[in-house]
C-alpha positions, 0 to 999 in steps of 0.5 A, a space after each residue: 500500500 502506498 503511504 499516504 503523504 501529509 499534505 503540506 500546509 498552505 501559507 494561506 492556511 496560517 494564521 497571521 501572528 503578531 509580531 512582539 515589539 523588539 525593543 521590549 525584547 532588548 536588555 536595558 543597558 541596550 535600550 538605553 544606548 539606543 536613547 543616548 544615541 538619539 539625544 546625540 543626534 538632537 544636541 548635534 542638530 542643536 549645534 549645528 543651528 547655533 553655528 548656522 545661527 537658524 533658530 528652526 533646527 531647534 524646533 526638529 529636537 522639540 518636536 521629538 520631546 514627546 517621544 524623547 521622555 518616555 525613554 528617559 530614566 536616572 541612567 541615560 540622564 546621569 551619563 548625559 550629564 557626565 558627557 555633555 554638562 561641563 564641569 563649570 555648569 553649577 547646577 551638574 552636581 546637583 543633576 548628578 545626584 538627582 539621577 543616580 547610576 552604578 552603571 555610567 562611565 566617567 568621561 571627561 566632558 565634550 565642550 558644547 555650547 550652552 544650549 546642549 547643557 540646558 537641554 539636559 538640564 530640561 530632560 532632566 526637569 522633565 523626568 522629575 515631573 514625570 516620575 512625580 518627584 515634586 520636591 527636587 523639581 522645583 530647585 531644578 526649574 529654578 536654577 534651570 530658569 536662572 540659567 536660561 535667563 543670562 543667555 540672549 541668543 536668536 537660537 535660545 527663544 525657541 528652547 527657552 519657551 519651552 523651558 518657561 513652560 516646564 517651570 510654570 508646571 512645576 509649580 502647579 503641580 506643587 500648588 505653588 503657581 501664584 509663586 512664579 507670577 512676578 518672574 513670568 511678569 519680568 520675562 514677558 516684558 524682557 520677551 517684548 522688548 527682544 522681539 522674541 515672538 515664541 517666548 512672548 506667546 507662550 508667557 502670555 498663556 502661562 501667565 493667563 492660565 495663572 490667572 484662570 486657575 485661581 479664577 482672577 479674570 479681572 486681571 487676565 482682562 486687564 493683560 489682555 488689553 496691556 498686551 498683543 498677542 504675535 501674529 507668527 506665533 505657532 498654531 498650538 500656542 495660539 489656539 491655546 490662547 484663543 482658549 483662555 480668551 474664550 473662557 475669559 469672555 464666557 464668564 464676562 457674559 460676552 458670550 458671541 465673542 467667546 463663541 468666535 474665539 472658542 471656534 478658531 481655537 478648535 479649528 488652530 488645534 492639530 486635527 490627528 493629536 491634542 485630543 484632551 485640549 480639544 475636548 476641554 474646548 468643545 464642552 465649553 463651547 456646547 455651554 457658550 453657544 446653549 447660553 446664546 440661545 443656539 443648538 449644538 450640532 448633532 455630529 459634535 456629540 457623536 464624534 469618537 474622540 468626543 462621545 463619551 466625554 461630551 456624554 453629560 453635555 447632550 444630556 444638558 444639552 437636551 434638557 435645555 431644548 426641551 425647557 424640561 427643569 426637571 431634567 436639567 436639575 437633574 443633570 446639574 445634581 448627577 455631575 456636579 462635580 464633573 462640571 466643577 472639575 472642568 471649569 463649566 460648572 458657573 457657566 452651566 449655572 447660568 442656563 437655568 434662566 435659558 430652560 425657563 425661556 425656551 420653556 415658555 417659548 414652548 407654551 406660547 407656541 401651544 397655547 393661545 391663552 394660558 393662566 399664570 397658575 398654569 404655566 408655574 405648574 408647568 415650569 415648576 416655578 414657586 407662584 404664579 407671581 413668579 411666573 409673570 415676572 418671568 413671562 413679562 422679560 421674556 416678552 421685553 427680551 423679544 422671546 415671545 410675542 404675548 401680552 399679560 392681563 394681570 388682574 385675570 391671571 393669564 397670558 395671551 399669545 400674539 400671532 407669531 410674526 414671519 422671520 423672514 420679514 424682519 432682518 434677522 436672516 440679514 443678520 445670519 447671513 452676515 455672520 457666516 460671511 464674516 465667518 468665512 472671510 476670518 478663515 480666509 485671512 487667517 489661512 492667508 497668514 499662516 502661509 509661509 512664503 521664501 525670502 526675496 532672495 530665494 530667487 537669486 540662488 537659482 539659475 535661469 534657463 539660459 544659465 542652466 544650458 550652458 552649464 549643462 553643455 560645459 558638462 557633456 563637452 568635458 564628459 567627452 573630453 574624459 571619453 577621448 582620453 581614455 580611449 587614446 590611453 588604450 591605444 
């Protein structure tokens, strides 16, 4: 009998595997090179644009700081030090002891500029926070600042912002904002008169976030209108600012103003990341745009992003539509506490008066006559003594259209008037023009176009074909004397 042969099993017939990460397969001590590899290629571009004196190579090193910290720890940040911190940097022996390691080589230090040794000195302020070693953060922020501050070169602004804005977190974190206020006062000044757009933005935003957090919008007022905000400022700074404008202007009842800024914040913000500050600013601009009387779009609450965050605020946000104070009490007792966490809570607050009148704009709309007892009932108000005085503003608001007879008791309701003979769909019409030309001029700005001199480096056409025909007669040249050589 002939043996039966197994049959071989097709590629198509295995299962897809997945591939196991090969860096979590790696010893530390490799990964650890492999990070001290890539910041020595970040402070090499950080020399090379203090040589070149480019400001923007700078930009290329920051822009990987997100990924750079995760793989910091005291190893890789005490044999930076040793390498690229000189021994005259006052603060190494501190940066030393704060980061640890049997394991690091005692090297002699590579003379670098300064910027090498404050962005190791940032890298290690950074590692402090993230490992939540709030106490040896503050000492280093300080010094960190003190020695950012006796620098004034074009290629520091953009590394010195950054470095503001660690030391304003370390004294968050440590509930010690209010104690770094006067130091960013006197560094946005010297920022202003030195032209230095990246740090005077990003001081203006830590300096209003200061206010915001201990709730001083006077003052943050008052900034705003003493100051002016650069326009070649970067996109995240400038929505950031656009925020706390938005969140200023909410709570000085200048809801339309708020509405725009919030709108241009979202719209600055980067689409594919910056996921919490775009939810933080779409709450509050569900609350702004339901205390100007409008409806949030329904795709805001089904966004993937947005969904389960914006949760509380389509049940608010219902609650209001239907002019049903029950529902909204409810939801104000149900998440209370995460309104007060997200800084929307007085706001929110507000809009009881906005569920009473879209309540009786439900009424009028029903009934064409309807007693003041009645519509209490119905709105849950106390008396129906309340419920006239609430009737009587929504009549002189423009609300609705009703009259009140006072020694009857009852409210009677006008025929409602057409729209479209009033301007108000000018007026909309109106806004979403000045709407779409904001988009345009702020596209218009945010391109970026060669220097005049761009154009003197290249060759014309002419030019070009002459040096192309030098090429190919030089090229045959080099062909002839090979070939008599041969010969």
């Amino acid at each position: 009998m002939a043996s039966k042969t197994q049959k071989k099993p097709k590629t198509e017939d295995v299962p897809d595997v997945e591939m196991k990460d090969t860096e979590a397969q790696k010893p530390q001590f490799e990964i650890d090179a492999l990070t001290i590899e890539d910041i020595k290629d970040h402070i090499g571009i950080i020399e090379k644009s203090v040589v070149n004196k480019e400001p923007r190579f700078v930009l290329r090193v920051l822009r990987q700081l997100a990924s750079t910290r995760k793989r910091l720890n005291d190893a890789v940040l005490n044999q930076l030090t040793k390498t690229y911190v000189s021994d005259s940097y006052e603060f190494k022996a501190n940066l030393l002891s704060f980061f640890p390691s049997a394991d690091s080589k005692d090297e002699k230090p590579h003379a670098r500029s300064v910027l090498t040794e404050i962005y190791i000195h940032l890298l290690g302020l950074i590692s402090l926070l993230d490992n939540n070693r709030l106490n040896d953060s503050i000492p280093c922020a300080q010094a960190l600042i003190n020695r950012v501050m006796s620098v004034n070169k074009p290629a520091m602004h953009l590394l010195g912002a950054r470095c503001f804005f660690y030391y304003s977190r370390a004294f968050e974190m440590t509930g010690r904002l209010h104690e770094a206020r006067t130091l960013l006062h006197g560094r946005l000044r010297t920022s202003t008169l030195r032209h230095d757009s990246e740090g005077q933005a990003m001081l203006l935003n830590l300096l209003l976030r200061n206010y915001i957090h201990y709730n001083l919008y006077e003052q943050a007022e008052k900034l705003i209108s003493k100051t002016t905000f650069p326009e070649n400022a970067n996109n995240n700074e400038s929505a950031r600012y656009l925020f706390y404008l938005g969140k200023i202007k909410a709570t000085q009842l200048d809801y339309s103003e708020a509405f725009k800024n919030l709108n241009q914040a979202i719209r600055k913000a980067p689409q594919n990341a910056a996921i919490g500050f775009k939810q933080a600013a779409t709450k509050l601009l569900v609350v702004v745009q339901l205390l100007l009387g409008e409806v949030p779009e329904r795709h805001i609450f089904r966004d993937q992003h947005l969904r389960l965050s914006l949760q509380p605020y389509l049940q608010l946000t219902q609650a209001v539509l239907a002019g049903d104070l029950a529902k909204f009490s409810s939801v104000l007792e149900r998440y209370s506490d995460k309104f007060m966490k997200e800084g929307t809570l007085t706001l929110i607050n507000r809009l009881r008066h906005n569920v009473i009148k879209t309540g009786i704009k439900s009424v009028a709309l029903s009934y064409s006559r309807i007693s003041l007892a009645d519509v209490a009932e119905k709105l849950q108000l106390d008396s129906p003594e309340d419920a006239e005085y609430i009737i009587a503003k929504a009549i002189h608001d423009g609300v609705i259209e009703a009259t009140i007879d006072h020694e009857k008791g009852y409210m009677q309701s006008n025929d409602s008037a057409n729209i479209y003979g009033t301007n108000e769909p000018l007026k909309a019409y109106h806004e979403r023009i000045r709407f779409c030309l904001d988009i345009h001029n702020h596209s218009i700005k945010a391109m970026r176009f060669p220097p005049k001199s761009y154009n003197d480096n290249l060759e014309d056409a002419q030019k070009q074909r002459e040096r192309e025909q030098q090429d190919l007669e030089y090229a045959k040249e080099i062909a002839e004397e090979e070939d008599d050589g041969m010969l």
